[in-house]
C-alpha positions, 0 to 999 in steps of 0.5 A: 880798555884803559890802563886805569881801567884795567880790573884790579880785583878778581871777582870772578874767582872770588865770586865763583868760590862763593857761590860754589860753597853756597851751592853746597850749602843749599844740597846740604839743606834741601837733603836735611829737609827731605828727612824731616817728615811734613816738611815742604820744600820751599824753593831756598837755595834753588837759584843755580847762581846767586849772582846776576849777568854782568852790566856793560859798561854803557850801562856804568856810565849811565848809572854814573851820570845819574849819580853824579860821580864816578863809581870807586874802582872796587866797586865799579868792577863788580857790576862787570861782574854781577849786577847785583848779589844774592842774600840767600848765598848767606854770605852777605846782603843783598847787594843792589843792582845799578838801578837801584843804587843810590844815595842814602837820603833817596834810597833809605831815608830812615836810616838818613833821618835816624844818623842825621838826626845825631845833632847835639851829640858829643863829636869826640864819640868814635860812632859819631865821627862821619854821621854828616855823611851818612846822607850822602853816603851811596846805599849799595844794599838792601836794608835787612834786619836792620844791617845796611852797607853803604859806600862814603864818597867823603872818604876816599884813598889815594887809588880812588876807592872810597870807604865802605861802611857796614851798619847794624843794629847790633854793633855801635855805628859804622864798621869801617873797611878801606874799599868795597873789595875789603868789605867783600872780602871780609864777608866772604872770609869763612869761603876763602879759608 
């Protein structure tokens, strides 16, 4: 492995401390439930690891060369990790995996359409600066509730990462965190404490 290859984000740890409370919560869930009188257990929380097995890095590569472009180096580490991540771990959204990520304009186009459809509005508003880039901006959640997480190629820091974007309908345009790892480390802050 290269020098620059060399994992710089300890996902494992932090996914594995995720994933335990998660697990908690779920024991705690399905002993309320089994109190309740007529309830079903519906199968929540069940999955023993909210993650999936890790992709090879043949498998990156590929997904690199379909999108045309390297991954940032947050990101690319995770699916090492876990390709792809659980929402139940109510932790997060369901993050995608390689196969299914992919740009904004292929993979949700209504939301696309919606923040390209922001021509005409006044570019001194803060939640218009970087909208030509939602388009072009790399779809790496599922859409749920309308809340989406994307990662902005036009926005890249001297170590390579590119800046991550949380959008949801309850907050005004883009909440804007410097990589995926302070996105991720954001989200799973309440597990960290």
């Amino acid at each position: 492995m290269a020098a620059s290859d060399t994992p710089r984000h300890p996902w494992n740890e932090l996914l594995h401390t995720v994933n335990s409370a998660a697990q908690e919560y779920f024991a705690q869930y399905r002993d309320r439930l089994a109190r309740l009188p007529a309830q079903s257990d519906d199968g929540f929380g069940r999955a023993a690891r909210l993650g999936a097995a890790g992709a090879g890095e043949a498998e990156i590569v590929r997904h690199e060369e379909r999108l045309g472009m390297r991954l940032p180096p947050s990101y690319r580490e995770f699916p090492q990790t876990t390709n792809g991540w659980d929402e139940y771990s109510h932790s997060s959204l369901r993050l995608l995996t390689l196969a299914e990520v992919g740009w904004t304009r292929d993979v949700e186009p209504m939301i696309a359409r919606i923040w390209d459809g922001l021509d005409g509005a006044d570019p001194q508003d803060e939640w218009y600066l970087h909208q030509e880039s939602v388009s072009a901006g790399l779809c790496i959640s599922e859409e749920i509730e309308g809340q989406v997480w994307l990662l902005n190629p036009h926005v890249v820091g001297e170590d390579g990462e590119w800046e991550a974007w949380d959008f949801a309908s309850w907050h005004p345009g883009e909440v804007r965190y410097r990589s995926f790892w302070d996105l991720m480390e954001h989200r799973f802050g309440r597990y960290l404490a």
